[in-house]
C-alpha positions as CSV (number, residue, x, y, z in Angstrom):
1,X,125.5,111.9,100.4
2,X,126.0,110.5,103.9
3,X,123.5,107.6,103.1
4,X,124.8,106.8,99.3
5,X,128.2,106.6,101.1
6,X,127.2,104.1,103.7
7,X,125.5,101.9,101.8
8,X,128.3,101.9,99.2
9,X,130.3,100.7,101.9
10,X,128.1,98.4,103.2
11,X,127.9,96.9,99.7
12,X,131.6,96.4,99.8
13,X,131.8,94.8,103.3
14,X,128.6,92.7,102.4
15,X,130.9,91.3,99.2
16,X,134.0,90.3,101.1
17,X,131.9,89.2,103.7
18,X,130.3,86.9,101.1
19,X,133.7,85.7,99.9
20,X,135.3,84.7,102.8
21,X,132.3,82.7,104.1
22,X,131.8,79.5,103.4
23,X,128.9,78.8,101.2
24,X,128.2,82.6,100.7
25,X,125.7,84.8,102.3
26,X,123.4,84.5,99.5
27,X,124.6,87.8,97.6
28,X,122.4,88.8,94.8
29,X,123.0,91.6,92.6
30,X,120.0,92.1,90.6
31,X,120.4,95.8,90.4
32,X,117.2,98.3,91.2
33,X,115.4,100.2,88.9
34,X,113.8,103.2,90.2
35,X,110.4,104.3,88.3
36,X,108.8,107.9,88.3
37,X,107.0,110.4,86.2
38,X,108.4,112.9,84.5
39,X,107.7,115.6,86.1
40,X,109.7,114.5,88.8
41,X,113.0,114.6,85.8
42,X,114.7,117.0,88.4
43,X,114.3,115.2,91.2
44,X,115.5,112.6,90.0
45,X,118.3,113.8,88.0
46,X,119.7,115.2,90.9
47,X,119.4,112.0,93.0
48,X,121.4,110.8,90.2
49,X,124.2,113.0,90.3
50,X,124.6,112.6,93.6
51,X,125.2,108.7,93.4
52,X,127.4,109.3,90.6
53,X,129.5,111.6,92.4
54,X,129.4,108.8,94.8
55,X,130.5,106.3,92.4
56,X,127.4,104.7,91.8
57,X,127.0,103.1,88.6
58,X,123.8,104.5,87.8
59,X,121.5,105.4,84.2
60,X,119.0,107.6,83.6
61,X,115.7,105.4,81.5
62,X,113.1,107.2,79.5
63,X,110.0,104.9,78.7
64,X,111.3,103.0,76.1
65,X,114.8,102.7,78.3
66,X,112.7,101.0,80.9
67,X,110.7,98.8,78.4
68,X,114.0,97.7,76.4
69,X,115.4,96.6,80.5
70,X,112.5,95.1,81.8
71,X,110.0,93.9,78.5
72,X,107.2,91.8,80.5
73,X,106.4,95.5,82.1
74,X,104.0,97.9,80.8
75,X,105.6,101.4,81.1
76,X,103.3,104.8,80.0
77,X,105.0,107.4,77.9
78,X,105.2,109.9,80.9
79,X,107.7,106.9,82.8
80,X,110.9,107.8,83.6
81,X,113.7,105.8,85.8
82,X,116.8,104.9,86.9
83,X,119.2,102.2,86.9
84,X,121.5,101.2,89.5
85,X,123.4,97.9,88.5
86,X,125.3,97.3,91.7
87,X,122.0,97.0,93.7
88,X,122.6,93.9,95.7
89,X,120.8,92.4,98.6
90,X,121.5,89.1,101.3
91,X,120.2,86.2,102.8
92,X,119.5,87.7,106.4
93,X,119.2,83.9,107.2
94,X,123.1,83.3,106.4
95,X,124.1,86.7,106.9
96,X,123.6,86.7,110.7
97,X,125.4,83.7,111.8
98,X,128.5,85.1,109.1
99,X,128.6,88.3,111.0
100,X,128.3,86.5,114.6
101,X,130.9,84.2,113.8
102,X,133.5,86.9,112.8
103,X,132.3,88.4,116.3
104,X,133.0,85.7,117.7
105,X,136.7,85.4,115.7
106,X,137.3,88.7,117.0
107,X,137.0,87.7,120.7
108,X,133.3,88.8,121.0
109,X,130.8,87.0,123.7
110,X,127.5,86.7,122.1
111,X,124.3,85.5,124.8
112,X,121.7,84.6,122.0
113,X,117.8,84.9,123.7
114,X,119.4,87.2,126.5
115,X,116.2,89.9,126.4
116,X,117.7,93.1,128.3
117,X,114.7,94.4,130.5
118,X,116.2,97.5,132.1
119,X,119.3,99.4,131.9
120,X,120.8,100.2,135.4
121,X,122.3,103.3,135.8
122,X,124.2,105.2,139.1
123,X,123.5,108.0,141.2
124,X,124.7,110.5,138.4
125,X,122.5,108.9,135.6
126,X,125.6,107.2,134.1
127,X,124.9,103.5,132.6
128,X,126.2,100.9,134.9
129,X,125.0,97.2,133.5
130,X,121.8,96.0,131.9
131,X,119.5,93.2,133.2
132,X,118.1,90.4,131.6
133,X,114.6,88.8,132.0
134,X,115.7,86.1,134.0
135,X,117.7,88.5,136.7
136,X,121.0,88.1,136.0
137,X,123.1,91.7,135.6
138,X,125.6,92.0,133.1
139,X,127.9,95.1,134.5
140,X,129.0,97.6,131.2
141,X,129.9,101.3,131.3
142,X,128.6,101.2,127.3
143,X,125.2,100.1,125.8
144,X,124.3,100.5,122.1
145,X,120.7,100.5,121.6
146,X,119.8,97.9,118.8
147,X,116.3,97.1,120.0
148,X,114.4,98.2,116.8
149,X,110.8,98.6,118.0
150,X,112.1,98.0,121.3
151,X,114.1,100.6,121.6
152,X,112.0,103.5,122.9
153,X,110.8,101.0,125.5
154,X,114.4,100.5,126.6
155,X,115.2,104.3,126.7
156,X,111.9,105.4,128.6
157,X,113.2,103.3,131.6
158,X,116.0,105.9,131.6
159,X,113.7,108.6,131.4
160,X,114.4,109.5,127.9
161,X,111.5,109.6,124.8
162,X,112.4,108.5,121.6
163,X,110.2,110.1,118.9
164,X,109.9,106.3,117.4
165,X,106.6,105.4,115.8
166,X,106.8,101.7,115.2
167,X,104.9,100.5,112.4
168,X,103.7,97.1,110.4
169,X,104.6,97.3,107.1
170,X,102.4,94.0,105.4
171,X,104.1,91.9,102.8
172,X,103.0,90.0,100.1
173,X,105.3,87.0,98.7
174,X,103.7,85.7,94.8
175,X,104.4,82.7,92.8
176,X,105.3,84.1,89.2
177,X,104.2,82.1,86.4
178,X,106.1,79.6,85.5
179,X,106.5,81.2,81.5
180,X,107.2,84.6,83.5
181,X,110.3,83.2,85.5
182,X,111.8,84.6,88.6
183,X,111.9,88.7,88.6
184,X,115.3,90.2,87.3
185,X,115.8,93.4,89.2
186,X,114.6,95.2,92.0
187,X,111.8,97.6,91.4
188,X,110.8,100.8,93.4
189,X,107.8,102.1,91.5
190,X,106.3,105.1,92.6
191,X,103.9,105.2,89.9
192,X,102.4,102.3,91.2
193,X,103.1,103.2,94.7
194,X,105.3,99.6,95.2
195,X,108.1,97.4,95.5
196,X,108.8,94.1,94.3
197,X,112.1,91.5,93.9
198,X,112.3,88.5,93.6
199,X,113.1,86.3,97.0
200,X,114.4,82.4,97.6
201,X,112.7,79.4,96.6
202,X,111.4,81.6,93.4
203,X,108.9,83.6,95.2
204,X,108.4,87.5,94.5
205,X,108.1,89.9,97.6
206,X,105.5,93.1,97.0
207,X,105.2,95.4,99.6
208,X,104.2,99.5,99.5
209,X,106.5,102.2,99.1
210,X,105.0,104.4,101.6
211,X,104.4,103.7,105.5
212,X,100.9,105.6,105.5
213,X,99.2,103.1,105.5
214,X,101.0,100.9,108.1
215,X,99.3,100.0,111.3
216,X,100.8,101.7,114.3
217,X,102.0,99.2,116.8
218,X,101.7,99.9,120.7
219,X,103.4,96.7,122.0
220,X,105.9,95.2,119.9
221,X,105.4,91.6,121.5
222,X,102.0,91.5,120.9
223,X,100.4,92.6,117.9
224,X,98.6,91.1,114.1
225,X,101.2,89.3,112.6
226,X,98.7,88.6,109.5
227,X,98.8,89.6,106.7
228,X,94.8,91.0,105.3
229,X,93.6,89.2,102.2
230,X,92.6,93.1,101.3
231,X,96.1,93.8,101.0
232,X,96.8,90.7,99.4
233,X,94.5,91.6,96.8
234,X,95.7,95.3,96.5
235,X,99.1,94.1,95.8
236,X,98.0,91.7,93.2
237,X,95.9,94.5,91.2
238,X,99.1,96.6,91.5
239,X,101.6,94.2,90.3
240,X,99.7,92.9,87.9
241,X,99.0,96.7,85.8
242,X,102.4,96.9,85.6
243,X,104.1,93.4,84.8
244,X,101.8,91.5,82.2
């Protein structure tokens, strides 16, 4: 309920943010459609309660609900879904300098490329400043921990171990056909074991739903930033058995 909550705030922030920025943030609301068998009907119905209860606009799809939404997919009998219309996502690209800016507005002082390398603390283990890479201290009593994969790195100079496994998810980005058109909603298939939504410029974005297969990554400055033409392939295969 927590999670629903947050991002149903966040959905709402990421709106007036939107407004009151010039040009936008790029807010799309395509709306995600959530695809499952039926045997997982409680599951899901449950899920579904508890976003309505929320409330998140949300409908439960049987087969022929999902083909009626979405009719270049191929759906089996045994398909069921669910709708959320309000599903929205950014432009991280505008988003970020809309957010910094209202920082900024609000009297913050943002050092962009500042890379904190060690967090300083005093005799009784209390957090005193953070240093940067090129020396310089910056004196706080408060640090908030941001670094993503970075972060256990950060907190293991204070003597204190994150259970963080950092992973690389790999992403594939398509060219629809030009009869198909751009993708209409967000998908989460679990059927198929995918995502997929459709990005700027036209593209579509494919990436798995589960991390298992993501490479484990030691050093978060230096690992494969490629993406493996057998994933490339997988994702095609995937995408392809369900939209025709």
């Amino acid at each position: 309920e927590t999670l629903v909550r947050m991002a149903r705030a966040s959905l709402a922030e990421y709106a007036t943010l939107d407004d009151a920025t010039d040009g936008g943030i790029g807010l799309t609301r395509p709306g995600l459609v959530f695809v499952c068998h039926e045997r997982d009907r409680d599951a899901l119905e449950g899920n579904v309660a508890l976003q309505r209860s929320c409330g998140v606009p949300v409908d439960l799809l049987d087969a022929a609900g999902l083909r009626t939404l979405e009719p270049r997919a191929t759906f089996e009998d045994h398909a069921i879904g669910a709708y959320e219309r309000d599903a929205a996502f950014v432009d991280p690209a505008l988003t970020l300098p809309a957010i910094a800016a209202q920082a900024r507005a609000a009297g913050a002082l943002l050092l962009e490329g500042a890379r904190v390398v060690d967090v300083q603390v005093d005799a009784a283990r209390s957090v005193v400043g953070v240093r940067l890479a090129d020396g310089s201290v910056i004196a706080t009593r408060t640090v908030v921990n941001c670094g993503g994969p970075w972060a256990a790195i950060l907190c293991r100079r204070l003597g204190l171990e994150l259970p963080l496994t950092v992973v690389r998810p790999e992403q594939a980005f398509f060219a629809p056909p030009r009869s198909h058109g751009a993708e209409k909603h967000i998908f989460a298939d679990l059927l198929n074991g995918t995502y997929w939504k459709s990005e700027a410029g036209g593209f579509t974005r494919v990436g798995y739903l589960s991390f298992a297969k993501d490479a484990h990554v030691d050093d978060p400055d230096h690992y494969d930033e490629g993406v493996s033409g057998r994933f490339l392939a997988d994702c095609r295969a995937r995408l392809a058995r369900r939209i025709k």
